[in-house]
Backbone bond lengths (Angstrom), bond angles and torsions (degrees), N, CA, C in turn:
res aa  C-N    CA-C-N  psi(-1)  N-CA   C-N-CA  omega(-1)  CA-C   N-CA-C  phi
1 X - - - 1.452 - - 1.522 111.97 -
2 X 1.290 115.29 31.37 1.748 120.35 175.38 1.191 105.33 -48.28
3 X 1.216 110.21 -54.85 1.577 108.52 -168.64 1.765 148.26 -80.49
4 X 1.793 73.23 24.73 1.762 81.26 -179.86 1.368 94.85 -92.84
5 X 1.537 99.50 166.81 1.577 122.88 -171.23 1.643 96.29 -77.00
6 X 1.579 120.71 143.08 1.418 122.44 160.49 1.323 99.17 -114.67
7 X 1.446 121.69 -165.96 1.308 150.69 165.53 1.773 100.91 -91.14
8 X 1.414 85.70 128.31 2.064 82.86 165.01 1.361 99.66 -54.90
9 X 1.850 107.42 145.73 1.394 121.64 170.04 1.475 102.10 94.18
10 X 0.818 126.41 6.35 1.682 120.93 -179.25 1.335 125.16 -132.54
11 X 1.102 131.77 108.09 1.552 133.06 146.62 1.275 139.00 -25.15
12 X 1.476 126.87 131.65 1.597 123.39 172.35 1.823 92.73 -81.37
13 X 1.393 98.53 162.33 1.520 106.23 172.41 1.521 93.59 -68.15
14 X 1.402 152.65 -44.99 1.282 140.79 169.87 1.773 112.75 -18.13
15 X 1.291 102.35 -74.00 1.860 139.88 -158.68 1.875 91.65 -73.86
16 X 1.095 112.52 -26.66 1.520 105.50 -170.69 1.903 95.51 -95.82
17 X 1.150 101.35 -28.30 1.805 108.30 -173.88 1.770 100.14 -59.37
18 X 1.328 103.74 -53.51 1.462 134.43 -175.92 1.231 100.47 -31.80
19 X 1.603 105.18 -74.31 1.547 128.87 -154.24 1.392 104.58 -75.36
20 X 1.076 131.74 -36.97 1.761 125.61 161.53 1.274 125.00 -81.27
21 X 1.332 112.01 -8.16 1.779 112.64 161.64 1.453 107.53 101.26
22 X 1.515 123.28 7.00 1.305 119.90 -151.88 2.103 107.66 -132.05
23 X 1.014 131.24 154.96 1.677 134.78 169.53 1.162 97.71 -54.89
24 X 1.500 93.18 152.46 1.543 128.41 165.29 2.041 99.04 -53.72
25 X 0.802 104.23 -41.03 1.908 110.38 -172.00 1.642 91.59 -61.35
26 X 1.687 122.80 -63.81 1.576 110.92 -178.83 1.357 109.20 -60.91
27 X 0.723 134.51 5.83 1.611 127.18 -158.85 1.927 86.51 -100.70
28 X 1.346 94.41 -60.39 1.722 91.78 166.23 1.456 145.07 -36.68
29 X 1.606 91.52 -45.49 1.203 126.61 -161.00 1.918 92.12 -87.21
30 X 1.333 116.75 -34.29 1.431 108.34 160.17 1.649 124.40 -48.91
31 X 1.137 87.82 -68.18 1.950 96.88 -177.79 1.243 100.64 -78.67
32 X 1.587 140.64 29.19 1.514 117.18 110.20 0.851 141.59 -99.41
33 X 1.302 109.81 11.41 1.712 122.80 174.49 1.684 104.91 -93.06
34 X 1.249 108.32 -36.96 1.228 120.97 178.57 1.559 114.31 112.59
35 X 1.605 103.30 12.93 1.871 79.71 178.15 1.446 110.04 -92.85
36 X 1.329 127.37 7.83 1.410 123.25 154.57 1.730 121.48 -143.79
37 X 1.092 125.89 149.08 1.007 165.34 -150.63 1.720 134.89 -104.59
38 X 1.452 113.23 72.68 1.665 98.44 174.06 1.313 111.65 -35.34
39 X 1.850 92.91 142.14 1.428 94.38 170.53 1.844 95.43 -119.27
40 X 0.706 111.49 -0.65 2.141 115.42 -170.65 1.250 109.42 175.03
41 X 1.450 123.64 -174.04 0.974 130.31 162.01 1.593 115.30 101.61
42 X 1.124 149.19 -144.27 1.367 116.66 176.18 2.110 81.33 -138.58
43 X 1.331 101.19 -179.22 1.371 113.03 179.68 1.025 116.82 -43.19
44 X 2.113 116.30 -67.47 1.024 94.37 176.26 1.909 133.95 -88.46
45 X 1.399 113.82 0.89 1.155 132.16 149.98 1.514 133.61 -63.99
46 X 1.175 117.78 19.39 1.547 104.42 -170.16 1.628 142.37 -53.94
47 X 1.146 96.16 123.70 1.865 97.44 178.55 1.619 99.83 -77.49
48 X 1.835 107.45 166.70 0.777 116.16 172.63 2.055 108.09 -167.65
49 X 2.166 83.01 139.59 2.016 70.11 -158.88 1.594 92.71 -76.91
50 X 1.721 86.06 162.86 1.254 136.75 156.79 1.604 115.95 -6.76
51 X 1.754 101.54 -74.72 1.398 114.61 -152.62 1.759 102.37 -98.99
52 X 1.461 107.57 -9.21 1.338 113.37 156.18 1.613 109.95 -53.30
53 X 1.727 93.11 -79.78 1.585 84.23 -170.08 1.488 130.42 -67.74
54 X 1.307 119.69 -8.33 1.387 121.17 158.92 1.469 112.10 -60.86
55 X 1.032 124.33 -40.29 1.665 124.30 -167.39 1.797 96.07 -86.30
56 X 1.350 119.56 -49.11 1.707 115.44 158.97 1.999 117.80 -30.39
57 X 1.668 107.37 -52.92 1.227 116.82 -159.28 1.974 90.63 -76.54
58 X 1.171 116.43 -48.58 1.571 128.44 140.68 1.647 120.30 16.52
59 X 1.234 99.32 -75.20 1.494 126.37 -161.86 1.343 98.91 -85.17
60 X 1.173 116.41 -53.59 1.732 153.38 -174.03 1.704 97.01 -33.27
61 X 1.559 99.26 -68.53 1.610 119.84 -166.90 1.729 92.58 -70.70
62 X 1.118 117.35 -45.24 1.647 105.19 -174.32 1.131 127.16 -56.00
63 X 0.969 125.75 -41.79 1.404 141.98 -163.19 1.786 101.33 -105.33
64 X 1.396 142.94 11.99 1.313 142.24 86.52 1.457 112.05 -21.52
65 X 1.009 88.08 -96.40 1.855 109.13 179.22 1.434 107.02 -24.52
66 X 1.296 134.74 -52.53 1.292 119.68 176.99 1.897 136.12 -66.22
């Protein structure tokens, strides 16, 4: 589903899976824990912003890092 239209600033669950290194299943398994957050998109399409998951991937790398 690459090719649906988003809103500037937002991620497909694809592009957000990508960018944190992790499955479509954690990606789920986030926004029921609550460390991320639909921002649009429909149920089974979900968007998700930008500066969320950068600041998620953020936290992510630190706490490796530590």
């Amino acid at each position: 589903m690459e090719s649906q239209l988003i809103r500037p600033g937002h991620l497909t669950a694809h592009q957000t899976a990508r960018m944190l290194g992790v499955s479509l299943g954690a990606i789920r398994k986030m926004v029921e824990r609550g460390q991320l957050t639909r921002s649009g998109g429909t149920e089974r399409q979900p968007w998700y912003a930008v500066d969320e998951v950068r600041a998620l991937d953020a936290r992510r790398r630190a706490r490796v890092a530590a």
